[in-house]
C-alpha positions in Angstrom: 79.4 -4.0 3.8 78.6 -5.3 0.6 75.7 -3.2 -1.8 72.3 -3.5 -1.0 70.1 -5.0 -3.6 66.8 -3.8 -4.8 66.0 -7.7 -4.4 66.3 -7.3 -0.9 62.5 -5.5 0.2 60.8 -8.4 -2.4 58.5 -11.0 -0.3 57.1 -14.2 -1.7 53.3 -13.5 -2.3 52.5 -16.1 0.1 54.1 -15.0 3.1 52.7 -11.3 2.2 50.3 -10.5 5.2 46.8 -10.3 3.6 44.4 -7.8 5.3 41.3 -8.8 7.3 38.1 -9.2 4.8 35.1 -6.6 6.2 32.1 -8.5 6.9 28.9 -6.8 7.7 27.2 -7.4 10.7 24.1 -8.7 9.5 21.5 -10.0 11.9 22.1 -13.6 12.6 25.7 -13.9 12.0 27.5 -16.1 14.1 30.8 -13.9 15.6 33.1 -14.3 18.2 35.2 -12.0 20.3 38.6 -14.4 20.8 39.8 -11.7 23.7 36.8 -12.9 25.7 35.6 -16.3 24.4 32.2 -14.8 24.2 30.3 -16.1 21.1 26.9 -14.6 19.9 24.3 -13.8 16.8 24.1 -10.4 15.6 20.8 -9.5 16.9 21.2 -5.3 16.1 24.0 -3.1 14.9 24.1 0.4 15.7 26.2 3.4 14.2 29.1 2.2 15.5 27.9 -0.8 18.1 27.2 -4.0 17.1 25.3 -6.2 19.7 26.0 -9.7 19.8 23.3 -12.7 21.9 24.8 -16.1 22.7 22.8 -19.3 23.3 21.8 -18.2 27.0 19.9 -15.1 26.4 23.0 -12.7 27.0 23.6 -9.7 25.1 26.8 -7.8 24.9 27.5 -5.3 22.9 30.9 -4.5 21.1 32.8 -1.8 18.5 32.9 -2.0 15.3 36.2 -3.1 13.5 38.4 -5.7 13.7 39.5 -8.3 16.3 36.2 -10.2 15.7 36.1 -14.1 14.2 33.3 -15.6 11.7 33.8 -19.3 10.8 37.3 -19.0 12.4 39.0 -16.3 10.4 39.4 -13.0 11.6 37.4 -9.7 10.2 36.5 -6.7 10.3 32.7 -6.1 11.1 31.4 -3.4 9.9 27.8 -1.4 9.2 25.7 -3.0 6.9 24.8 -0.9 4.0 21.3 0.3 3.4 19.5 -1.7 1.2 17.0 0.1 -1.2 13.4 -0.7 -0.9 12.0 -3.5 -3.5 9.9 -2.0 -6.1 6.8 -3.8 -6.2 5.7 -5.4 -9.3 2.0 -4.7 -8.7 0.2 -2.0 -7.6 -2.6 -2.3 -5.3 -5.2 -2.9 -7.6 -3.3 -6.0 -9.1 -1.8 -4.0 -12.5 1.8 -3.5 -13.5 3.2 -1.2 -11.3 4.7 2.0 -13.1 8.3 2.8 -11.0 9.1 6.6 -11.2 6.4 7.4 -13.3 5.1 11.0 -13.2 1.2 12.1 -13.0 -0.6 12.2 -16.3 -2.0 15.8 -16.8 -5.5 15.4 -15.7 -8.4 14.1 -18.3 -11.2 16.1 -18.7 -13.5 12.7 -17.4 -14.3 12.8 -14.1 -15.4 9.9 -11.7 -17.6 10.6 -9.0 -18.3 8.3 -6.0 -21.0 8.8 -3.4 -19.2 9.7 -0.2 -15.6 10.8 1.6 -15.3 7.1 2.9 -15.6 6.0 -1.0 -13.2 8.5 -1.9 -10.8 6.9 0.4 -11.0 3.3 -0.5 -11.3 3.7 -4.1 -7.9 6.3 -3.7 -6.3 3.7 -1.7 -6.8 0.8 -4.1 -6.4 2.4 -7.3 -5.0 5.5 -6.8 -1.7 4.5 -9.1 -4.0 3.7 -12.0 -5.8 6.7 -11.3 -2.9 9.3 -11.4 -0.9 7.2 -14.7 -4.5 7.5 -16.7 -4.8 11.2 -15.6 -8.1 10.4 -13.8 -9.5 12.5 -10.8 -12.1 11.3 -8.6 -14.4 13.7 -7.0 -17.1 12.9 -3.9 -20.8 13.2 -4.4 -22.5 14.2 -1.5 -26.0 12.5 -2.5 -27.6 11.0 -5.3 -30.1 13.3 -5.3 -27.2 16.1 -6.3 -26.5 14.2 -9.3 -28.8 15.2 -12.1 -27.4 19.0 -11.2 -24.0 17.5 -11.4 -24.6 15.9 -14.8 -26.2 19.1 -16.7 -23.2 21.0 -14.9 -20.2 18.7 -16.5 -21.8 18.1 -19.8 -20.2 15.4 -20.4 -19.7 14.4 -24.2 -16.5 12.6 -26.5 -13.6 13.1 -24.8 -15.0 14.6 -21.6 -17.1 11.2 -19.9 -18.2 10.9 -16.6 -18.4 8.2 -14.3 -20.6 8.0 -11.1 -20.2 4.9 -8.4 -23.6 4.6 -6.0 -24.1 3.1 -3.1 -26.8 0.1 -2.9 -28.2 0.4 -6.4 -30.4 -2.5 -6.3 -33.8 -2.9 -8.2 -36.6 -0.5 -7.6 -34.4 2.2 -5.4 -34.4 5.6 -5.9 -30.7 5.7 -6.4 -31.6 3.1 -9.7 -34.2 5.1 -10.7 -32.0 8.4 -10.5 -29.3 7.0 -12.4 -31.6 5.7 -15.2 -33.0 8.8 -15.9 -29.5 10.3 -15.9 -28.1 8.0 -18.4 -31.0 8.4 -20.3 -31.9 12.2 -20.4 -30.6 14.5 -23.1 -27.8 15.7 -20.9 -25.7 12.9 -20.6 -25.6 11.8 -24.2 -24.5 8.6 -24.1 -21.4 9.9 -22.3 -22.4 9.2 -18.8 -22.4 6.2 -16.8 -23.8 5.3 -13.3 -22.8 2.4 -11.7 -23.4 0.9 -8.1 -22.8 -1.6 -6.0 -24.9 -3.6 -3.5 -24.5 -2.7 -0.4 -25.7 -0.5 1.9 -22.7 1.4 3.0 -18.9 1.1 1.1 -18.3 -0.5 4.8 -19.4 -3.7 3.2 -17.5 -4.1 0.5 -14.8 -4.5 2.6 -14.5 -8.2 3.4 -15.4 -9.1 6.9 -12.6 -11.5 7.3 -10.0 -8.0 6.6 -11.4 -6.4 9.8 -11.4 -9.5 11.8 -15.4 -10.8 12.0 -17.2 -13.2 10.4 -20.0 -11.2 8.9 -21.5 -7.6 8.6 -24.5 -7.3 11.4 -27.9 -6.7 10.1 -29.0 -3.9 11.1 -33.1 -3.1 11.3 -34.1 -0.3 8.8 -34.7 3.3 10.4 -31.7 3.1 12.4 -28.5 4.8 11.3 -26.4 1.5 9.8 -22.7 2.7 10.9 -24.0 3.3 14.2 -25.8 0.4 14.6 -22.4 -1.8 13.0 -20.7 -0.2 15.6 -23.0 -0.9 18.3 -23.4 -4.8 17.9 -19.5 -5.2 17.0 -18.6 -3.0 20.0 -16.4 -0.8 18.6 -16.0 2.5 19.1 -18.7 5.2 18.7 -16.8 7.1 16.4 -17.5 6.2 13.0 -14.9 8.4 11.0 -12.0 6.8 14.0 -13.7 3.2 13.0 -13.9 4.2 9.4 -10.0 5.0 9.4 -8.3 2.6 11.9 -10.4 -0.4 11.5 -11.8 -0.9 8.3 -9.6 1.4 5.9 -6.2 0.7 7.8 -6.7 -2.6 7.7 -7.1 -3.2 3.2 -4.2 -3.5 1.4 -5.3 -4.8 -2.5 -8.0 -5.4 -4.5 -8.3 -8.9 -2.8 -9.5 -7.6 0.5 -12.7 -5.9 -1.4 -15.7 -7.6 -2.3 -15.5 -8.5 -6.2 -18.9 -6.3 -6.7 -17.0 -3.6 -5.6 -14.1 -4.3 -7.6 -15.9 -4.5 -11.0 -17.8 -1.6 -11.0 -14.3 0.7 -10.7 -12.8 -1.3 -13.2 -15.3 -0.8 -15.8 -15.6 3.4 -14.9 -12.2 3.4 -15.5 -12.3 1.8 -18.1 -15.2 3.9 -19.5 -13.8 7.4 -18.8 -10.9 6.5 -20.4 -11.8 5.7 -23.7 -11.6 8.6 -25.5 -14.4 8.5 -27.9 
């Protein structure tokens, strides 16, 4: 026999047998089994299952690998792979939002708001300003507690506090409180109280975000949670209703009332201008 020739095991690149390209089973992709005929939309893929749903409503459901089809060519499906989550551009009060940033080392400024629900909603909406300016924001308990609070903090340049009321409106106690506050020898020009309208922080949530047209009126003397819940029929439970249907429910700035939205601006603002 004559000598064999290293020429012999060479094959023209064209007739070299190209492997199956991997496709991932995305949901929606069009895929056909040819052993079966059986053509169908990815509609979920498991660890190592891939379920396909044809144009009639049935679902069968296959291994991963090869003898599958997609736009007549033969691949091999496989998982898809895990995509990272977007980072949002925004945070929920509408500024740039900082990616991987770490909390500042807290100010010596304070904020205080009037309440646990307040607390809440200001946290949820601002929260990521609040921790990249090194802010922390505290609960007051009452107006009443807050000239105690003021002479307590003694606030001065570099160490300003902030206070957020409910309904200060013209000729309330809460307005007359917080002009004597801002005005007495204590706060020094470093202390500022400001409020919004409404009765409870439940209002300056938009009605439209919980799903009614307007806040009830409810008659003075009777408790104004209980009575919301009352004439909207929800549950008894104000901190459940407070939580799940009101606080659940916000997402940005945009589902607060703008007189709401203004006065935490400009405390945040305020305490962090060191001056």
């Amino acid at each position: 026999m004559p000598p064999r020739s290293p020429y012999d095991d060479l094959v023209h690149p064209r007739t070299r047998k190209q492997p199956n390209p991997s496709v991932e089973a995305e949901r929606d992709l069009v895929v056909e089994d040819p052993s079966s005929g059986f053509v169908g939309a990815v509609v979920r893929c498991e660890k190592d299952v891939v379920h396909l749903e044809d144009r009639n409503g049935r679902v069968r459901a296959y291994p991963l690998g090869p003898g599958f089809w997609v736009d007549g060519r033969p691949v091999v499906l496989v998982r898809p792979r895990p995509q990272a989550p977007a980072t949002p551009s925004r945070s929920a009060s509408g500024s740039t939002y900082v990616a991987g940033a770490r909390a500042r080392v807290a100010r010596e400024g304070r904020i205080y708001v009037e309440g646990k629900h307040d607390a809440e909603l200001v946290e949820k909406v601002w929260g990521h300003d609040l921790r990249i300016e090194g802010v922390v924001v505290e609960p007051l308990h009452g107006v009443d507690d807050l000239p105690g609070i003021v002479r307590e903090f003694r606030p001065s340049s570099g160490r300003r506090l902030g206070v957020l009321v409910d309904h200060l409106v013209t000729g309330s106690k809460e307005t007359r409180i917080a002009e004597s506050v801002m005005s007495g020898r204590a706060a020094g020009g470093h202390a500022l109280v400001v409020g919004h309208p409404f009765i409870d922080i439940w209002q300056a949530v938009k009605p439209s975000v919980v799903g009614i047209r307007a806040w009830p009126t409810v008659p003075r003397g009777e408790s104004w949670k209980d009575g919301v819940c009352r004439r909207l029929g929800w549950e008894d439970d104000t901190g459940y209703v407070w939580a799940q249907r009101i606080l659940a429910r916000v997402r940005t700035w945009t589902d607060l009332e703008p007189a709401l939205i203004g006065r935490v601006e400009e405390l945040i603002d305020f305490v962090t201008t060191d001056r």
